[in-house]
C-alpha positions in Angstrom: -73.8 -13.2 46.6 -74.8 -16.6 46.2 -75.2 -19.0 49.3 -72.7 -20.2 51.0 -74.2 -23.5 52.1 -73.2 -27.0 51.0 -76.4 -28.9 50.5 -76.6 -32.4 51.8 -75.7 -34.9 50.1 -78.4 -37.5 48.4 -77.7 -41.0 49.6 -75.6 -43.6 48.2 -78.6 -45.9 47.6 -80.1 -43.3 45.0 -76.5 -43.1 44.1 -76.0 -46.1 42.6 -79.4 -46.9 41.7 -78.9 -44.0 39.0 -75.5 -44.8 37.9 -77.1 -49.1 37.7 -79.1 -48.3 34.8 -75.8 -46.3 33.0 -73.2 -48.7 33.7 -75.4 -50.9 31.4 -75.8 -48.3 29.0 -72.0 -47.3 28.8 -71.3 -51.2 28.0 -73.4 -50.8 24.7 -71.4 -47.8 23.6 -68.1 -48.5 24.5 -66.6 -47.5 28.1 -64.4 -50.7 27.9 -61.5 -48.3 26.5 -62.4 -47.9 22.8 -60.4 -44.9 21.6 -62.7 -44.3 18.8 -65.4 -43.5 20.7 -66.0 -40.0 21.6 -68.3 -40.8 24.6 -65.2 -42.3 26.5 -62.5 -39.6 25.5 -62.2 -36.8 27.7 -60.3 -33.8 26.4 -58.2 -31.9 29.3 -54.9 -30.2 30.4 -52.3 -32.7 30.6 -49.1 -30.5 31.2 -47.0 -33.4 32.7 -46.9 -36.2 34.3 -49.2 -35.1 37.9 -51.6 -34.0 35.4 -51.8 -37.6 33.8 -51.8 -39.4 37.0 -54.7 -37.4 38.1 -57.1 -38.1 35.6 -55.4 -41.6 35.5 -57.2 -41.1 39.4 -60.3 -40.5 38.5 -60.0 -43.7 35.7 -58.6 -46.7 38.3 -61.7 -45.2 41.2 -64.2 -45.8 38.9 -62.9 -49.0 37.2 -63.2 -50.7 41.3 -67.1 -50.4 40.4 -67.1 -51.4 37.1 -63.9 -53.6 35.7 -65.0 -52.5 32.3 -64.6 -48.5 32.6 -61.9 -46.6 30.5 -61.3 -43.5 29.3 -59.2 -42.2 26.5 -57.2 -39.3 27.6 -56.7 -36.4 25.1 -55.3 -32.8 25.7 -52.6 -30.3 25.7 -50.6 -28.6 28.7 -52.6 -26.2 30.9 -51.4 -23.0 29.1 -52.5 -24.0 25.9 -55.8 -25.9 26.7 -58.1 -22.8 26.8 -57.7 -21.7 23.3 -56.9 -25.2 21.9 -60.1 -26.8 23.4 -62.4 -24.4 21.1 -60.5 -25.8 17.8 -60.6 -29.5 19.1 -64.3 -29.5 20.2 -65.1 -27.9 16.6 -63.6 -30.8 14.9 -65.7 -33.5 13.4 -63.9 -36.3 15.5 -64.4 -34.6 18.7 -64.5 -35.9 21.9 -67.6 -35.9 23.6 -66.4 -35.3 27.2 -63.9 -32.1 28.3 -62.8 -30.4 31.3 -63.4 -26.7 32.4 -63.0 -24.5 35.8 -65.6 -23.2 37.0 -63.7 -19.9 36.1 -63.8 -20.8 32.8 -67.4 -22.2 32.2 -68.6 -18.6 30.9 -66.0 -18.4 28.4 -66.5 -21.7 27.2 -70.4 -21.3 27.4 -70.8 -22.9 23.3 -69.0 -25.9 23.9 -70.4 -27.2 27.0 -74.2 -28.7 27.2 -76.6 -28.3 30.5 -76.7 -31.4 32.1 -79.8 -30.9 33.9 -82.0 -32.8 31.8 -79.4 -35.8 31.5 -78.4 -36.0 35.0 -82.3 -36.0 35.8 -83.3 -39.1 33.4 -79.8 -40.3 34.9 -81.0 -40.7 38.5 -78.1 -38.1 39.3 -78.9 -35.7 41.9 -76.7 -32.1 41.5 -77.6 -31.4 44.7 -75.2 -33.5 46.5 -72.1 -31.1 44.5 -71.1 -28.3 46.5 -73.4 -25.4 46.2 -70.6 -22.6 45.3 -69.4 -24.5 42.9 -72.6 -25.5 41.4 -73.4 -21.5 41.1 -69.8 -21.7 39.6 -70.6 -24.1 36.7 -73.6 -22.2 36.0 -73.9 -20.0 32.9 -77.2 -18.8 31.7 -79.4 -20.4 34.9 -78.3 -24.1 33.6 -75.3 -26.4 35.2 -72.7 -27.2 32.4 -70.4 -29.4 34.3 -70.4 -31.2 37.2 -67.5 -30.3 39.7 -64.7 -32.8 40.9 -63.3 -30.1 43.7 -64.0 -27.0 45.4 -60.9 -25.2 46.5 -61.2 -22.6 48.8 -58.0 -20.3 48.4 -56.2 -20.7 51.8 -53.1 -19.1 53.7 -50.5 -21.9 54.1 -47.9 -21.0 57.0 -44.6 -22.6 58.3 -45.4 -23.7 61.7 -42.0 -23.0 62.9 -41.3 -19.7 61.6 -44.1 -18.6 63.7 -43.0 -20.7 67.5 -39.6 -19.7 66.9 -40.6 -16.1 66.9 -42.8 -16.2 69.6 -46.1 -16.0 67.6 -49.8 -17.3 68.1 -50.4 -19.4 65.0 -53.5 -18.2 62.8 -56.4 -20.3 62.6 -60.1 -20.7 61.7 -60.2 -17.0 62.5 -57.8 -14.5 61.6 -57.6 -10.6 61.0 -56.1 -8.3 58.1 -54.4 -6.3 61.2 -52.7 -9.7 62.9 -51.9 -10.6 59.5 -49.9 -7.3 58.9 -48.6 -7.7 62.5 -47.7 -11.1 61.9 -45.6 -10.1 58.7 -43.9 -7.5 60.2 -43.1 -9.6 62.7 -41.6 -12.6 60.9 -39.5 -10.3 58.3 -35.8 -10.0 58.8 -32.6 -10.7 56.9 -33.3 -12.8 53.8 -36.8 -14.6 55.1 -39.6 -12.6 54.6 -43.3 -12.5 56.0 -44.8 -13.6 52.6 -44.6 -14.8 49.1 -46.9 -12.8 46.8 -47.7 -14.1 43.1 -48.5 -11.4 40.3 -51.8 -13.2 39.3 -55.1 -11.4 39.8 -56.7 -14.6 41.6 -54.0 -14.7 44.3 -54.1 -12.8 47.8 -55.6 -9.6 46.7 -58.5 -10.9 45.4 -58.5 -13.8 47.9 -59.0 -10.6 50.9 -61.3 -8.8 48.7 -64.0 -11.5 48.5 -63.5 -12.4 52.1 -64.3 -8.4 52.7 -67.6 -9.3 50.8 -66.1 -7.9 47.3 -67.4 -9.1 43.9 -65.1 -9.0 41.2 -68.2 -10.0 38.6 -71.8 -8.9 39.0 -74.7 -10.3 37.2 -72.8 -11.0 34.2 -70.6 -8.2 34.5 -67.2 -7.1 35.5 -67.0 -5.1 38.8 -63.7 -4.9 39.3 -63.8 -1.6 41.1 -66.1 -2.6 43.7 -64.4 -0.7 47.0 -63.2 -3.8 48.9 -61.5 -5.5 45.5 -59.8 -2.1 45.0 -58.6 -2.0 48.6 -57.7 -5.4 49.1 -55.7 -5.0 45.8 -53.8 -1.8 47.1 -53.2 -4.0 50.4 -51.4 -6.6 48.5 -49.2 -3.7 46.5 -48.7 -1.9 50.3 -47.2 -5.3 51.4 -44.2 -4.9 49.2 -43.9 -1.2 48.4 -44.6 0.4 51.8 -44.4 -2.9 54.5 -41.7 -4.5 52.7 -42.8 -7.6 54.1 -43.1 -9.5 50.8 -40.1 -9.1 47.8 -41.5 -7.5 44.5 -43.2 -10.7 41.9 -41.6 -11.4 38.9 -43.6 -10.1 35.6 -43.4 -13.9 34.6 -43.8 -17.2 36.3 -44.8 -15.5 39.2 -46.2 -18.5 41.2 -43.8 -21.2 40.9 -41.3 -18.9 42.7 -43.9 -18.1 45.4 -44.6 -21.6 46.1 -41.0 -22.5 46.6 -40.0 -19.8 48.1 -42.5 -21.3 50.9 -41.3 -24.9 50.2 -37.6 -23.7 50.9 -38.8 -21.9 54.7 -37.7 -18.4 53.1 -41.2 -17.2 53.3 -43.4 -17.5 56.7 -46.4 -17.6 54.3 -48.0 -17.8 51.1 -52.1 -17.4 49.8 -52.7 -20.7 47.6 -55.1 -23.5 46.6 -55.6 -27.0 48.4 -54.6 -28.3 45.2 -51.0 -27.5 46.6 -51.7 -29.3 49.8 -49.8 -32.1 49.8 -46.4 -30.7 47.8 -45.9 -28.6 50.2 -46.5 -31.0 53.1 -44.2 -33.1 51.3 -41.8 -30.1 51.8 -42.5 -29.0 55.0 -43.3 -32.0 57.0 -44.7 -30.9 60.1 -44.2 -27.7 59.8 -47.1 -27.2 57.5 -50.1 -24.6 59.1 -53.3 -24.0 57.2 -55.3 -21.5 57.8 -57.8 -19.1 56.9 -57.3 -16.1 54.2 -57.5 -13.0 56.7 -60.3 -10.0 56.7 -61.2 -7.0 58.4 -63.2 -8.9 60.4 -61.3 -11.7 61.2 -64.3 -14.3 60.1 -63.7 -17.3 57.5 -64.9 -16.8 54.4 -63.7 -18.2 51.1 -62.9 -17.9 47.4 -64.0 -20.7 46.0 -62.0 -22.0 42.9 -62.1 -26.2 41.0 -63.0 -27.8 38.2 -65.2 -30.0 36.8 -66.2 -32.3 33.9 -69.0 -31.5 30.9 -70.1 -32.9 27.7 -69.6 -31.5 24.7 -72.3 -29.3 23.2 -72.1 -30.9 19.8 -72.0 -34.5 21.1 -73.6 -37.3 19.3 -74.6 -39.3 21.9 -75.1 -36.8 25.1 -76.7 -39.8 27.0 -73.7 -42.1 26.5 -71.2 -38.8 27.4 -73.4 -38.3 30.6 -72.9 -42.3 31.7 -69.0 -42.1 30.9 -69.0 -38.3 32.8 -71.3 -40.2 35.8 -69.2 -42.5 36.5 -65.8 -40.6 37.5 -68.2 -38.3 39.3 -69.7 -40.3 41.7 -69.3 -40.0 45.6 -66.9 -42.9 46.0 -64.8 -41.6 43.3 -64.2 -37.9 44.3 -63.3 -39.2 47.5 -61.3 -41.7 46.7 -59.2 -38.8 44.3 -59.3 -36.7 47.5 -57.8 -39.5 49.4 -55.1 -40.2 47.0 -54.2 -36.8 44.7 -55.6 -34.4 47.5 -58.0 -32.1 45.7 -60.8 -31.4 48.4 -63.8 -32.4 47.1 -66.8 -31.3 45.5 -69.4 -33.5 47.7 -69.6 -33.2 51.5 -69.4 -36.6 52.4 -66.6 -37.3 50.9 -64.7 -34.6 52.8 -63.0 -37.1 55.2 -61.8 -39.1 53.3 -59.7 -35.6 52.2 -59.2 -35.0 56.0 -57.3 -38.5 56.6 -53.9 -38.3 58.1 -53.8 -34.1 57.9 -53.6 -32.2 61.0 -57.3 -31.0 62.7 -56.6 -27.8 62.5 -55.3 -27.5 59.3 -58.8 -29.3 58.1 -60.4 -27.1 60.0 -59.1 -24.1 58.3 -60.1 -25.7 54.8 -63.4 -26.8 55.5 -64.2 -23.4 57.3 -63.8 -21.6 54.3 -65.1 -24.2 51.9 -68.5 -24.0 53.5 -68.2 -20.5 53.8 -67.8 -19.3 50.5 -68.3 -17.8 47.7 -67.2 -19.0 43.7 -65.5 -17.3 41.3 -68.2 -16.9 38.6 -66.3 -14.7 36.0 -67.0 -13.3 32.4 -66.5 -14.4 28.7 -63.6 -12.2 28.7 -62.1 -13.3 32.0 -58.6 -14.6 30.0 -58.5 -11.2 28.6 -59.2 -10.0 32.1 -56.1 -11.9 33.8 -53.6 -11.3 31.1 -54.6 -7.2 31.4 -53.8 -7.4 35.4 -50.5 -9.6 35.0 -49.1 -7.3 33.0 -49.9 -4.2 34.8 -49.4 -6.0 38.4 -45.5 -5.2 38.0 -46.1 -1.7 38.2 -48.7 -1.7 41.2 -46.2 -3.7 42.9 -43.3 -1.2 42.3 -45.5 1.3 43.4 -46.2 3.3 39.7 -49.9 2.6 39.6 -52.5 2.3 42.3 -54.9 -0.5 42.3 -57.7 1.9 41.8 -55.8 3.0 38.4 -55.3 -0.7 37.4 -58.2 -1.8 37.9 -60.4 0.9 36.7 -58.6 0.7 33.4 -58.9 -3.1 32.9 -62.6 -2.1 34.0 -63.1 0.5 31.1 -61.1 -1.6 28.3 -62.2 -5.2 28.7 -65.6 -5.7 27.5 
């Protein structure tokens, strides 16, 4: 697997000295808001109103360096970006900047450029990103976007479900067995242990990496390696045979999770930090972070964000790379962190995330975010998730075993 080691961050003098010599170069082609230009319109998921706001974040952060910045915001909802973004980047007014996950980067290999060479005549240094999510934006040995987050998929509890029944609360080190026990323990009457989402990159998969599984190796789908399998079955057993978790819904899957957790009827629920502060908004003080269990009770995550690229038929890659620069510098992620709560992408910036959140919540987070591994996935990795959401239902009723699910979706997805 690839390292799970944040390299150190490059220093803010080298920083800025980089981004000097672009702010004067995005003043000649147009970062002072003109929608025309395709060097200052980024193309993205904007499925409401949060979504708006936070690349609205990312916009205000970097206009307290330079009054001048803009960016024209362009996009559909979240559901729809991933097959509209290959018709909108093919058109001749294009924009020149777009938005990918780093689960997404090897589908959308043709539209993204590698920055390597612009971030290098730049002053930029990569280095300073998070590694994991470096290897994650990597297709075909060259970065093609530079990362805004990295997300480590954690287990968010309610801290009073747990001291009312007696229970130690988990932490920066946490077992599949105390897990199960812990489940068990906290199911009765209409609350359950859990909330389970349908969606292959949910708890299953969360477990299996933490058991050192790979879902993709060198290029390729392994979706049948022995600890994704098992972990997989786990996550059926939880509902069929521990009835510690109701059944998922075919459909919309996580949005009932996640408020069955915001409403206390669920002791706990596998989820991104992206969801931090919604449910903190919900559960106050009762909120408890911690880290996704394994067999050996050691923190180790599955690293999931996003990230910003330039456009592979862009006519001016230099003045993309200035506008793509400057929402990506260190003062900016953090100040996004700070304000929206996605945990960032550079290690300095990490307290600003941690400001005002419980120490061992953070510590549960940053455990697994340093060590972790990315979700690097396949062309075919939409294909991929579609296959297992609609086969899930029937693991989860107990008609199929993960082994058969995912050995078929092995066999048929290329």
């Amino acid at each position: 697997m690839h390292s799970s080691t944040m390299r150190p961050a490059m220093s803010r003098r080298a920083v800025l000295a980089g981004l000097g010599a672009m702010a004067s170069l995005a003043a000649v082609t147009g970062c002072g808001g003109n929608s025309s230009d395709p060097s200052t319109t980024l193309y993205t998921w904007i499925s409401n109103e949060n979504d708006r706001a936070q690349w609205q974040a990312f916009i205000d952060a970097a206009k307290e360096a330079d009054p001048e910045f803009d960016l024209t915001l362009d996009g559909p909802s979240f559901s729809d970006y991933w097959t509209k973004v290959k018709t909108r980047m093919s058109s001749r007014d294009a924009p020149s900047l777009l938005t990918t996950q780093a689960a997404r980067a090897q589908e959308l290999d043709a539209l993204l450029t590698p920055l390597e060479d612009l971030a290098q005549g730049a002053g930029v240094d990569l280095s300073q990103f998070n590694d994991a999510m470096i290897d994650g934006m990597t297709v075909d040995g060259s970065v093609r976007a530079i990362p805004y987050d990295a997300e480590p998929m954690v287990l968010f509890f309610n801290r009073s479900l747990f001291v009312d029944g007696g229970i130690e609360l988990p932490g920066t080190t946490y077992t599949t067995d105390q897990f199960l026990d812990n489940a068990k323990a906290l199911t009765s009457g209409d609350t359950y242990g859990l909330a389970i989402s349908a969606g292959l990159v949910h708890l299953g998969m969360a477990i299996g990496v933490a058991n050192g599984g790979v879902p993709v190796t060198d290029g390729a789908l392994s979706l049948t390696d022995p600890a994704i399998v098992e972990a997989m079955q786990f996550g059926f057993d939880l509902v069929v045979e521990h009835q510690v978790a109701k059944a998922p819904a075919a459909v919309d899957s996580e949005p009932a999770a996640q408020q069955e957790l915001m409403n206390g009827n669920v002791a706990m629920y596998v989820d991104g930090p992206w969801m931090y502060q919604a449910y903190a908004d919900a559960l106050g003080d009762d909120l408890g972070v911690a880290i996704v269990p394994s067999e050996s009770g050691e923190a180790r995550g599955l690293i999931q964000g996003s990230g910003f690229g330039i456009a592979s038929n862009a006519e001016d890659p230099q003045a993309a790379f200035a506008s793509l620069a400057a929402i990506t510098t260190p003062e900016v992620i953090g100040a996004v962190a700070n304000t929206r709560g996605t945990f960032p992408s550079i290690l300095s910036q990490e307290e600003r995330w941690s400001e005002g959140k419980p120490e061992d919540n953070v510590a549960a987070v940053t455990a697994l975010a340093h060590h972790g591994a990315p979700l690097i996935t396949t062309p075919t990795w939409n294909e991929v998730d579609s296959q297992f959401s609609q086969y899930a239902t029937d693991g989860f009723r107990g008609n199929r075993t993960a082994a058969d699910i995912l050995g078929e979706i092995q066999e048929v997805v290329v």
